[in-house]
N, C-alpha and C positions, 0 to 999 in steps of 0.2 A: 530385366532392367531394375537395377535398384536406384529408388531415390536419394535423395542426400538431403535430410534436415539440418539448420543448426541450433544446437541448445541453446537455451539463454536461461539466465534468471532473473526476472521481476519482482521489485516493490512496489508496492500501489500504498501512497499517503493518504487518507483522507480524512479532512478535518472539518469540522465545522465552519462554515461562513462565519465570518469577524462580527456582524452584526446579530447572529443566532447567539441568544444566551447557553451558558454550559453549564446547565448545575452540578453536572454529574461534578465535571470540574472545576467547580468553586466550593463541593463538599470534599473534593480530594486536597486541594487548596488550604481548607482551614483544617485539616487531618495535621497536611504537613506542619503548618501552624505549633499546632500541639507537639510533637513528637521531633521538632526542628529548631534550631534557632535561625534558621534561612529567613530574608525577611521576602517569600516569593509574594510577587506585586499579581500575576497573572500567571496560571494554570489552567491549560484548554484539553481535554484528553479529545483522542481519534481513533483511528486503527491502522496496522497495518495489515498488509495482505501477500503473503510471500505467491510469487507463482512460479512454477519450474514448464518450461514448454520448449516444443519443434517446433520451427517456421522453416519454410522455404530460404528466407531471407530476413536480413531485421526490418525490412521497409516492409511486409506483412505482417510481422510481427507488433509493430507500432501501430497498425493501423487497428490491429484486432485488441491490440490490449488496452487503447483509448475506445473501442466502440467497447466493450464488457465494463471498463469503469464507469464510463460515459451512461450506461444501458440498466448494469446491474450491480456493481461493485457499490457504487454511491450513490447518497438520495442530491441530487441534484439540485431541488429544490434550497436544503440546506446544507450541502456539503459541495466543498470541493475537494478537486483529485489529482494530484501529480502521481509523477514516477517517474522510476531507474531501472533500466534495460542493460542486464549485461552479458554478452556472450562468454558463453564458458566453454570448454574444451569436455566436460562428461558431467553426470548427474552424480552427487554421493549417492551412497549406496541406499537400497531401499527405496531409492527414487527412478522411476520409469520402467519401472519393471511392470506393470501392469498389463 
């Protein structure tokens, strides 16, 4: 019996809490400053986090990818965390072959 996964591929946002200062990005902020004539008011840096996965279905797959961000992707504390779930039909290349 073979099983049937479906691919998907995940973004995971996570940024800092609005009320957590960013220095990192208020020194990228007046970088731009320098090097711009943009007049940026607010620059916040974050991360993203690409994931390539099988799930059963995508209602396991939400569930597992909010418990990982929720758990270990983001510091909870000061950060929050969205994301984009998308089913794909194959992985490019170099990807799932492990």
């Amino acid at each position: 019996m073979t099983l049937f996964f479906m691919k998907f591929k995940a973004l995971v946002f996570i940024r800092l809490r609005a009320q957590v200062d960013d220095s990192p990005g208020n020194a990228v902020r007046d970088a731009c400053k320098r090097l711009s004539e943009l007049n940026i008011k607010k620059l916040r840096l974050g991360k993203v986090i690409d994931v390539w996965l099988e799930a059963p279905d995508r209602e396991y797959a939400v569930k597992e990818l909010e418990m990982l961000s929720d758990r270990l992707f983001a510091n909870v504390v000061m950060e929050d965390w969205d994301y984009e779930l998308t089913e794909i039909e194959k992985f490019p290349e170099g990807i799932g072959n492990e």
